[in-house]
C-alpha positions as MATLAB code, in Angstrom:
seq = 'XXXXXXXXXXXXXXXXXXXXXXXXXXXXXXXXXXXXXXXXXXXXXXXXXXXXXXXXXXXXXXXXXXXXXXXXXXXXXXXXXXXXXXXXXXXXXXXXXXXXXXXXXXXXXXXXXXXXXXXXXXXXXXXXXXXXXXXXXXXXXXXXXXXXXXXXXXXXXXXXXXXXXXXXXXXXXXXXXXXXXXXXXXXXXXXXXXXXXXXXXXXXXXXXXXXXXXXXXXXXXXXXXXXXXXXXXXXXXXXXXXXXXXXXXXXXXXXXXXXXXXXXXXXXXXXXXXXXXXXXXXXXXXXXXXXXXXXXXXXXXXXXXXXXXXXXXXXXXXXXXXXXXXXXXXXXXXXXXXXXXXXXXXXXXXXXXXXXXXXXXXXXXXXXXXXXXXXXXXXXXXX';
ca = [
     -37.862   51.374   31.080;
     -40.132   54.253   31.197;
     -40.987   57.372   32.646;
     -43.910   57.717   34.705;
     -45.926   60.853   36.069;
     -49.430   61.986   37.134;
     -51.277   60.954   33.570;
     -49.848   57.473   33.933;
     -50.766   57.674   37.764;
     -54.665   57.940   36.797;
     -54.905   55.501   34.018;
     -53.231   52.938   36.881;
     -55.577   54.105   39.068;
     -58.592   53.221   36.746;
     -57.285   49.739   35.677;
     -55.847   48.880   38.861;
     -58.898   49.421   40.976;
     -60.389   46.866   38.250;
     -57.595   44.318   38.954;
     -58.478   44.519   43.069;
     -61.165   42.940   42.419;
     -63.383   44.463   44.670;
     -60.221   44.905   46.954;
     -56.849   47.117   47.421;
     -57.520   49.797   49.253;
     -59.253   52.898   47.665;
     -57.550   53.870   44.576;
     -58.914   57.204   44.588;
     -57.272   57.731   48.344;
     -53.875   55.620   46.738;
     -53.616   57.820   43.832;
     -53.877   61.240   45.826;
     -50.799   59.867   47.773;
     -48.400   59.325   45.023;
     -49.591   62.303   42.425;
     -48.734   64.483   45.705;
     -45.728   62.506   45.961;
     -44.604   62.668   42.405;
     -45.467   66.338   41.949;
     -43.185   66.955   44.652;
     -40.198   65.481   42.781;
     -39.533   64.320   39.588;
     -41.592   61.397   37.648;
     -40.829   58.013   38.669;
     -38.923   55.011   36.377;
     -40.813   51.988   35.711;
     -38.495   49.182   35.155;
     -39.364   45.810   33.099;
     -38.864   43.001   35.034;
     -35.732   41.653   32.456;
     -34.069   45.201   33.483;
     -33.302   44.453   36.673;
     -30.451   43.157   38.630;
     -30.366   39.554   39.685;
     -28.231   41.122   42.232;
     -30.270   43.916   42.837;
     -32.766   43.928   46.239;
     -36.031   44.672   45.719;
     -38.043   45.249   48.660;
     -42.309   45.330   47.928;
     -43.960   48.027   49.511;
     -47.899   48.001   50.330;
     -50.592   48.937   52.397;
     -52.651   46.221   54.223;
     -55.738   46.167   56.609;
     -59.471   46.420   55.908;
     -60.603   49.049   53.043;
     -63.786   50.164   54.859;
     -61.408   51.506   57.304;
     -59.185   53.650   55.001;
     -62.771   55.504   53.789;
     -62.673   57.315   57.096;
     -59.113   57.088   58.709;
     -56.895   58.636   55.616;
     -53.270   57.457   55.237;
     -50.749   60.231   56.415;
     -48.324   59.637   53.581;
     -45.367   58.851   55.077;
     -45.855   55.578   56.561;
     -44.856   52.922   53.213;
     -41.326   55.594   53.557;
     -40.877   54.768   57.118;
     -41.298   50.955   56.735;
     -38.696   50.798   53.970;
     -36.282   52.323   55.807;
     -37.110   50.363   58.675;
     -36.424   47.382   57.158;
     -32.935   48.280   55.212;
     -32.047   48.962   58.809;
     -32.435   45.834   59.814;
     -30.717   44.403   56.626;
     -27.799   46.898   56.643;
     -28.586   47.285   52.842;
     -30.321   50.073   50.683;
     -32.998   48.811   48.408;
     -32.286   49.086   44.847;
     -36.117   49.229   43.717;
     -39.682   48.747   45.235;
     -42.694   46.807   43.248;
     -45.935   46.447   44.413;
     -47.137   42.977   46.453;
     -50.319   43.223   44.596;
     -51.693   45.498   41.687;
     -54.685   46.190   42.661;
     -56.006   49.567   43.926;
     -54.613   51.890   46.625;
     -51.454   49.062   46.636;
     -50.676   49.927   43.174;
     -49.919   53.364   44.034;
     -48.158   52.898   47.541;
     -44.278   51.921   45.717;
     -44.499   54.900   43.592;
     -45.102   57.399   46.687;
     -42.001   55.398   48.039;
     -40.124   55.442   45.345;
     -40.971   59.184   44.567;
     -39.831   60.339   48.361;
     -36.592   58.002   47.826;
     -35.183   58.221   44.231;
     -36.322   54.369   43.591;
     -37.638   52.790   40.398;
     -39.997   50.420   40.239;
     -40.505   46.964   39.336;
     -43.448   46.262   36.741;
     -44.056   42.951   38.782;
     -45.878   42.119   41.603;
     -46.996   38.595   43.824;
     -50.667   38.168   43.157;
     -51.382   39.511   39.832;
     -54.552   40.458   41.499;
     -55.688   41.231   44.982;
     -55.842   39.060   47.869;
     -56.724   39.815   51.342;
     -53.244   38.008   53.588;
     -49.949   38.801   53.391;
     -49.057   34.216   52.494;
     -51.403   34.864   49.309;
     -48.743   35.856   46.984;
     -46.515   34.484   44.467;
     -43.250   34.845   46.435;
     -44.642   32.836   49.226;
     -45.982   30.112   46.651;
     -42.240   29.915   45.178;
     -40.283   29.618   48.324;
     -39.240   33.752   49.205;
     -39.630   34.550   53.555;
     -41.841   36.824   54.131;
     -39.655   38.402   56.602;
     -38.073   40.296   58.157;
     -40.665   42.482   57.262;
     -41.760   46.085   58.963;
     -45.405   47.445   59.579;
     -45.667   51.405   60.246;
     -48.691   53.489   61.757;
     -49.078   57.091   61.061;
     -48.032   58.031   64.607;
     -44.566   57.397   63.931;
     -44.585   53.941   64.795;
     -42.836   50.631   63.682;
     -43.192   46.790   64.269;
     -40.506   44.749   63.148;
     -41.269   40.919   62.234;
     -39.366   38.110   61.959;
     -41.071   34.605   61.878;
     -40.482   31.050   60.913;
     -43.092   31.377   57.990;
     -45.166   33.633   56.324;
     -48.152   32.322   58.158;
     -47.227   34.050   60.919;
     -46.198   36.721   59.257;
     -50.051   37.477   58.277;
     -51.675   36.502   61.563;
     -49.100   38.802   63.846;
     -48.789   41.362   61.256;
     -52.427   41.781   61.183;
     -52.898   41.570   64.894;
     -50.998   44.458   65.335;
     -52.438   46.395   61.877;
     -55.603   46.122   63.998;
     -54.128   47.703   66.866;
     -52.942   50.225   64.887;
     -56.555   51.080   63.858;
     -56.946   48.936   61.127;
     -55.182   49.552   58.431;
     -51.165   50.532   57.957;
     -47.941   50.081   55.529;
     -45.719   47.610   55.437;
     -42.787   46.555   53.466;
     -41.800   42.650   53.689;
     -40.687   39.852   51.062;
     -37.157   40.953   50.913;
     -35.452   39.642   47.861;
     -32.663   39.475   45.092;
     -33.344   40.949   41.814;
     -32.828   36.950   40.450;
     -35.628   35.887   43.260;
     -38.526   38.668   41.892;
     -37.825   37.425   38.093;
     -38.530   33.942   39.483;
     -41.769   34.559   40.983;
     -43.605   37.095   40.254;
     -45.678   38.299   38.229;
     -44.833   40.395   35.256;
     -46.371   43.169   33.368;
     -48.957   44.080   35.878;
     -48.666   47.693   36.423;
     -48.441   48.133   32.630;
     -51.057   46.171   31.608;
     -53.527   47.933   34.480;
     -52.182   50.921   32.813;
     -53.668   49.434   29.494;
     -56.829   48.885   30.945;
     -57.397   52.122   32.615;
     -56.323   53.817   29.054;
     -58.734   51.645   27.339;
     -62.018   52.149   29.586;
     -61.436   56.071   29.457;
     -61.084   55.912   25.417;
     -63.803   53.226   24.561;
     -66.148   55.946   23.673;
     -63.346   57.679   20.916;
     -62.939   53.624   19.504;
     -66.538   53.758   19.010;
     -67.270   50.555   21.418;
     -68.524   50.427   25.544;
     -66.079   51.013   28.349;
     -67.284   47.189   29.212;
     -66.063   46.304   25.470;
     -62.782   48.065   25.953;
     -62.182   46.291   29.493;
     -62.487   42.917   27.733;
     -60.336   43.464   25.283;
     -57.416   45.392   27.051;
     -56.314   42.237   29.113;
     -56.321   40.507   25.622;
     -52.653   40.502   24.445;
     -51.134   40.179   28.092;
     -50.509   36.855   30.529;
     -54.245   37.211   31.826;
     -55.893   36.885   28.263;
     -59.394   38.351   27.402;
     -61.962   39.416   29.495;
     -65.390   37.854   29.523;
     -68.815   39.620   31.029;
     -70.751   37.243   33.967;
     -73.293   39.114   34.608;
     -74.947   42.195   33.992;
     -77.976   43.736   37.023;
     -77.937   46.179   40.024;
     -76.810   45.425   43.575;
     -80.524   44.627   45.324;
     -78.566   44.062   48.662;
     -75.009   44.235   50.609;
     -74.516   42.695   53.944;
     -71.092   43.909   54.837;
     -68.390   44.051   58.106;
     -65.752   44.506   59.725;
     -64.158   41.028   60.872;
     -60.660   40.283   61.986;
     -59.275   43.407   60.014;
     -60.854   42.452   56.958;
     -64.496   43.338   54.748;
     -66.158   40.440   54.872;
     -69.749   39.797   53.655;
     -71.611   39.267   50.021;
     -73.576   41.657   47.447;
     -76.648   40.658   45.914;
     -77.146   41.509   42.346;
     -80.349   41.352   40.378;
     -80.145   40.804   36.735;
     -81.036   43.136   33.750;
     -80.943   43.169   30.225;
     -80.174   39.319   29.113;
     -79.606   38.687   33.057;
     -83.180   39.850   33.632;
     -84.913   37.379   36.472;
     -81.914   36.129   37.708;
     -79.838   36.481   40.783;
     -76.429   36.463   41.174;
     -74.597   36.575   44.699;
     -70.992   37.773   45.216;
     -69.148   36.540   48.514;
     -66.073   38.849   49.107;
     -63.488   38.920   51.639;
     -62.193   42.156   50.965;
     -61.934   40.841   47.288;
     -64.537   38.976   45.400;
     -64.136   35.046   46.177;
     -67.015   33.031   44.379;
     -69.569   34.589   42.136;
     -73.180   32.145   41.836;
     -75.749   32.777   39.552;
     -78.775   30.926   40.256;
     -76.494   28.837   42.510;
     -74.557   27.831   39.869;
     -70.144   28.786   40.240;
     -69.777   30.949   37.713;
     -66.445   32.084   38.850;
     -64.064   31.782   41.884;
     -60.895   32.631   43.143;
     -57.846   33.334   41.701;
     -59.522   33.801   38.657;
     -60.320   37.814   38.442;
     -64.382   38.712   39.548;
     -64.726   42.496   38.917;
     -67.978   44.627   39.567;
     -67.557   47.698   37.700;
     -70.145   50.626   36.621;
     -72.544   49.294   33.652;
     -72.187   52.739   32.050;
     -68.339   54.209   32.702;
     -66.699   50.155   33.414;
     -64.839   51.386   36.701;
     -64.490   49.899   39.558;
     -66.784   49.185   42.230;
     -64.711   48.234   45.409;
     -66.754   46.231   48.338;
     -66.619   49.281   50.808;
     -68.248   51.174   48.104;
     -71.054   48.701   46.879;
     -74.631   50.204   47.978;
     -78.394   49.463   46.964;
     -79.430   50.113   43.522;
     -75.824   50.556   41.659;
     -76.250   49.381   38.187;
     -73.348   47.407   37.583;
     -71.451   44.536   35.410;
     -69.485   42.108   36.398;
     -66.347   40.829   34.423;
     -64.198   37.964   34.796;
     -60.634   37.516   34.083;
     -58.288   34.949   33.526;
     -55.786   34.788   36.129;
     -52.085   34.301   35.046;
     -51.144   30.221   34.590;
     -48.365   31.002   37.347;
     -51.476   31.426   39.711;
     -52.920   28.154   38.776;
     -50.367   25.324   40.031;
     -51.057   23.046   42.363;
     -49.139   24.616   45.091;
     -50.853   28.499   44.303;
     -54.276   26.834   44.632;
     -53.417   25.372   48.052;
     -53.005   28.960   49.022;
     -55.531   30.567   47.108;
     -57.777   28.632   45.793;
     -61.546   28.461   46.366;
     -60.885   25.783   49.247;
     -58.436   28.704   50.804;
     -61.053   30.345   52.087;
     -63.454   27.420   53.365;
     -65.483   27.061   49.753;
     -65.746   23.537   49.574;
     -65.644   23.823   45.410;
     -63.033   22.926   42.638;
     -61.167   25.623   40.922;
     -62.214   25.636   37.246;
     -60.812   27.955   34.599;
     -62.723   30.750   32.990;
     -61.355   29.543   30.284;
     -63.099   25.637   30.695;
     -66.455   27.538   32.117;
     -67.075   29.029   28.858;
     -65.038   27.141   26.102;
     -67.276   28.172   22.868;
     -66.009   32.071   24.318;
     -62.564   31.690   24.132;
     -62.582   28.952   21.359;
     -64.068   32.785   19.511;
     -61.522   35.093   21.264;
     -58.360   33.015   21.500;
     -56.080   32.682   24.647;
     -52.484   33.321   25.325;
     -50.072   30.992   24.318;
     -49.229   29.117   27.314;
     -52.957   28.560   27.465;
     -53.653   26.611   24.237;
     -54.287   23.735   26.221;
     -57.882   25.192   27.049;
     -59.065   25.038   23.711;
     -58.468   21.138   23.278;
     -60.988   19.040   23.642;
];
């Protein structure tokens, strides 16, 4: 358990807009909403995952829609709040803590205004360990918890209550009427015992995004590169370390609006030891594949994170523009995320990729035969 107010808020922000991978929402637009939140009341309790209830219900809190949107139409505050309480209505039961449904960016930051407004701790857990752009792309759906009911709010006031026979259909209504609501909104859904979260999701996240955002903003004081220091934060959690793809500046972005997501690709041209090469970034509101030189280099769920060469933050799709000098970093993605069933749902072939899923960890063996991987990843390193 700890305490946690504005200075934790903006080394979450930092790391967490890493962990979006390109996606999440805005975390400069996500942390303005909970430090106004938090400043208003008192700082907010961060539970460990082992701390809570197996009784207890947890209810996720998040924002969903397209990012580009959110640049332009800014959140009202209010509407993550309105969900919640939507939804205990409907279960005739208060929540006993929020969590996040992913940890990346502006849906980092959503459960703390929510739990700021309503007295709530917070889970350090969430269901992707990442970003992803549907609502079915999450751990809790991969290990058997409904979706619904589940409650999307507007910042008119309004609510939309869903119930449906999987979470499928969850996404595709839920987003229909995000659209409608002008393309982005809050929602709270995945309903679920305190027993239930500790089963599926996964842990650590919001600390260790603290970790990184702590990390990038001190490299300088430890006397190596904000790129260095990203590398090494996610080192001694789940994820494992860090490894740099590819280093160049974006030489073109073809980018819109389609079905309530960012969809399109970023063009990179290489510098330094990348000089006279290409690589090409296909997002859908996150990064998806990463090619260099049309070879995979990386792909989904594994982590593919374009951040500033010089200061290692992030750069999120609706903010990639000609002539950014940037890096991009991949990151091991949890071994929860990699079973059979998760890579049915998120996996490269997900999102019509016709290519395998290969660890970052068996792309570039000699690397993390040097650097080491967690425990439960040993496995890797055998021949």
């Amino acid at each position: 358990m700890r305490q946690i107010g504005v200075q934790e808020l903006e080394q979450l922000a930092v790391g967490a807009a890493i962990l979006g991978t390109g996606g999440g929402g805005d975390p400069f637009i996500g942390l303005m909403m909970a430090r106004q939140a938090i400043e208003a009341a008192v700082p907010v309790t961060l539970l460990d995952i082992s701390e809570i209830d197996d009784e207890a219900l947890v209810i996720p809190t998040a924002m969903m829609g397209a990012p580009t949107v959110m640049v332009e139409k800014i959140p009202e505050g209010g509407e993550p709040v309105r969900a919640l309480q939507a939804l205990e209505r409907r279960l005739g039961r208060k929540a006993t803590a929020t969590c996040p449904i992913e940890c990346g960016g502006v849906n980092s930051q959503i459960p703390f205004v929510v739990a700021a407004r309503l007295g709530l701790p917070i889970v350090d857990a969430d269901g992707m360990g990442r970003a992803f752009p549907e609502l079915q792309m999450e751990t809790f759906h991969v290990y058997g918890i409904s979706g619904t009911p589940a409650v999307v709010a507007d910042e008119r006031g309004a609510t939309a209550l869903f119930e449906t026979p999987d979470n499928y259909q969850l996404e595709w209504l839920a987003r229909g009427v995000t659209i409608r609501m002008g393309g982005h909104a809050c929602l709270a859904d995945y309903p679920m015992s305190g027993a239930a979260l500790k089963r599926t999701a996964v842990p650590g996240t919001l600390s260790m995004a603290m970790a990184i955002g702590t990390a990038v903003r001190e490299a300088r004081h430890q006397g190596i590169t904000p790129i260095e220091a990203l590398c090494n934060a996610t080192r001694p959690f789940v994820y494992g370390q860090g490894i740099v793809l590819f280093q160049g500046k974006v030489a073109d972005v073809q980018r819109r609006t389609q079905n309530g997501f960012a969809v399109g690709r970023a063009t990179l041209s290489g510098l330094g030891e990348n000089a006279g090469q290409t690589m090409v970034i296909a997002f859908q509101n996150e990064n998806l594949v990463a090619f260099r030189e049309n070879e995979v280099m990386a792909t989904v769920p594994d982590l593919i994170c374009v951040v500033d060469s010089e200061s290692a933050t992030a750069v999120t799709t609706e903010r990639l523009q000609y002539g950014q000098r940037v890096t991009v970093v991949g990151i091991p993605t949890p071994e929860k995320m990699r079973s059979e069933a998760a890579l049915q749902v998120w996996g490269p072939r997900a999102f019509g990729y016709d290519i395998d899923f290969v660890p970052l960890e068996r792309r570039f063996p000699s690397y993390y035969q040097q650097h080491g991987v967690p425990p439960e990843k040993a496995h890797y390193l055998k021949s």
